[in-house]
C-alpha positions, 0 to 999 in steps of 0.5 A: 498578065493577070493569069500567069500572076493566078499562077504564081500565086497558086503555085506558092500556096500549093507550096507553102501548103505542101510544106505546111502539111509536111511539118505537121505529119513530123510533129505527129509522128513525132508525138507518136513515137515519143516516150511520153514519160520524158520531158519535151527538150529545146536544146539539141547536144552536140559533142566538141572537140577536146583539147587534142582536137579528137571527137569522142562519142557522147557518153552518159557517164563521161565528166562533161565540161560544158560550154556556154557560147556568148558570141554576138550581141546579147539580147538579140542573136540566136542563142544569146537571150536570156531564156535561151542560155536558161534552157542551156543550163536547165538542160544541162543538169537535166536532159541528156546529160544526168544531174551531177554529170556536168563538172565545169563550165566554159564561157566562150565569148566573143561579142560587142555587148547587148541589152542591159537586161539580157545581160544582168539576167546571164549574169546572175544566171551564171552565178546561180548555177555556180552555187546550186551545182557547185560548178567552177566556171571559167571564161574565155575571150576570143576576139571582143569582150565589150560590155554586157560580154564583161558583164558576163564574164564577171561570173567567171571563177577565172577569165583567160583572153586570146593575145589580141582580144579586146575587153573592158567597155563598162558603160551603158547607153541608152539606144538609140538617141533621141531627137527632137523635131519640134522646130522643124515641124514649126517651120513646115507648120505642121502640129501634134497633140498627145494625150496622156495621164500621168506627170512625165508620161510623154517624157522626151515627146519629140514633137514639142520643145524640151523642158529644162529637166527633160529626161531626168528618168532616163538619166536616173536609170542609165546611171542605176544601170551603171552603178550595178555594172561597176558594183559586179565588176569591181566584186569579180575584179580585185584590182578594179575598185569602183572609182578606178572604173570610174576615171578609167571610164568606158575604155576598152583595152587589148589582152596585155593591157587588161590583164595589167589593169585587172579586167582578165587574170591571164592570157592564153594562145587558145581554148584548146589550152584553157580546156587542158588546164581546166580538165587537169584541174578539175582531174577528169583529163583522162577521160573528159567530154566537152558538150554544147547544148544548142536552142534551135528556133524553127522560124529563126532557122527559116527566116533569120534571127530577127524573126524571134522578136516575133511570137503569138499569143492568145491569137495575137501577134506582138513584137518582143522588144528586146532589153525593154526594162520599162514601159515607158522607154517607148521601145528603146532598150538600154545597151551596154554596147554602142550599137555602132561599133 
């Protein structure tokens, strides 16, 4: 028994050497045929196709419509954090495709919500981009488009939705729940003690009973969030004044619905339809390419999205907890999504 296991295990050390070895002959020859005076890209082009399912060659000099995928849960999904859709739009401007070559931009979005930060990040990311390029932006909801993905889409100059798609879901929600385990540790007679400096530094500490204002703090930032998550819809949205978002609550409606009441300015069978509209608009129809930029992540690609949370620094190893606005959250990032639906 002992030497087959001898085996094996030298068997996947041999491999994972192999394989090891392999990604640093690549990386060096990578940087020994590299151009030096071009800057190291992130994001990989890939060309779509237009609105006439047709896919053309990339071309340096063709009016580029570009498209922005909001599609899974904010904060979390590959190609959905906030650096990530920053490198996208850095890139755009400055990469394989020339400054000023980009005419418009196209939010696709299908998703449930995310991470607070992640989401307000976008957001004013979006908005920036608008302003410092002079870029129109249009969204697209094909499916869902619950709270950080409206969130987001509120930076949109217009925002068009598929018949059966469903939007709307301002809220926020601190995730998960706390519980409190101090009865049930008092019968099994067990105790804890914590050590702490600082008035309110072990806020919500479950192993001791409540206090009357407990988590007052997590209220005032739950309610801080929430305010900035009407104040930018209601800016998007005409017709949604804060205090209708307010009564309204954090309700999602289908596509009809939500053009009635505001959240969406009209309802289109496809993208397809939106990208010839918007290509008209923009007068670049006849010759218009429709692009997106993609981040790959070596590791996430190998292991699985979740693998990103993980990274190194100054030889360490440390866990990126995602949407973490403040160090006292205990770890618990503030979503604008339920995570159970």
């Amino acid at each position: 028994m002992k030497s087959a296991v001898d085996y094996f295990l030298k068997a996947v050390f041999t491999i994972i050497g192999l394989a090891v070895g392999l990604i640093l002959v690549c990386i060096g020859f990578s940087l020994l045929f590299s151009n030096p005076s071009e800057l190291p890209r992130s994001t990989t082009l890939r060309v779509l196709p237009n609105d006439q399912w047709e896919i053309n060659h990339f071309s340096h000099d063709a009016p580029t419509i570009l498209k922005l995928n909001i599609n899974g849960v904010i904060g979390l999904e590959q190609n959905l954090r906030k650096e990530d859709i920053f490198q996208q739009l850095i890139e755009s401007q400055d990469g394989e495709l020339k400054s000023g070559q980009v005419k418009g931009v196209i939010l696709y979005i299908n998703s449930p919500g995310g991470t607070a930060d992640d989401s307000d990040s976008i957001y004013r990311m979006v908005m920036e981009y608008k302003k410092r390029y002079n870029v129109p932006v249009m969204a697209y909801v094909d499916g869902l488009c619950a709270s950080g993905g409206t969130y987001i889409a509120c930076a949109a100059d217009k925002i068009y939705a598929s018949e059966e798609s469903l939007i709307g879901h301002v809220g926020v929600l601190l995730s998960p729940p706390f519980f409190n385990v101090s009865k049930l540790m008092e019968r099994l007679g067990v105790q804890s003690k914590t050590f702490y400096a600082g008035k309110d530094k072990d806020d919500m500490n479950p192993f001791r009973p409540w206090r009357e204002d407990e988590g007052q703090n997590f209220d005032r930032l739950v309610h801080f969030m929430y305010g900035r998550f009407m104040k930018v819809v209601a800016e998007s949205r005409p017709k949604l004044t804060v205090d209708i978002l307010k009564e309204e609550g954090a309700q999602i409606y289908p596509a009809p619905q939500a053009e009635e009441l505001g959240y969406i300015d009209g309802r289109m069978n496809t993208l397809d339809d939106l990208l010839k509209d918007f290509a008209t608009e923009l007068g670049i129809y006849d010759n218009y390419q429709f692009v997106v930029l993609e981040r790959h992540d070596f590791f996430a690609d190998l292991f699985g999205a979740r693998a990103q949370a993980l990274f190194t620094k100054n030889n360490e190893i440390r866990i990126r907890l995602p949407g973490d606005l403040h160090p006292d959250l205990y770890g618990k990032p503030l979503y604008l999504y339920h995570p159970h639906e």
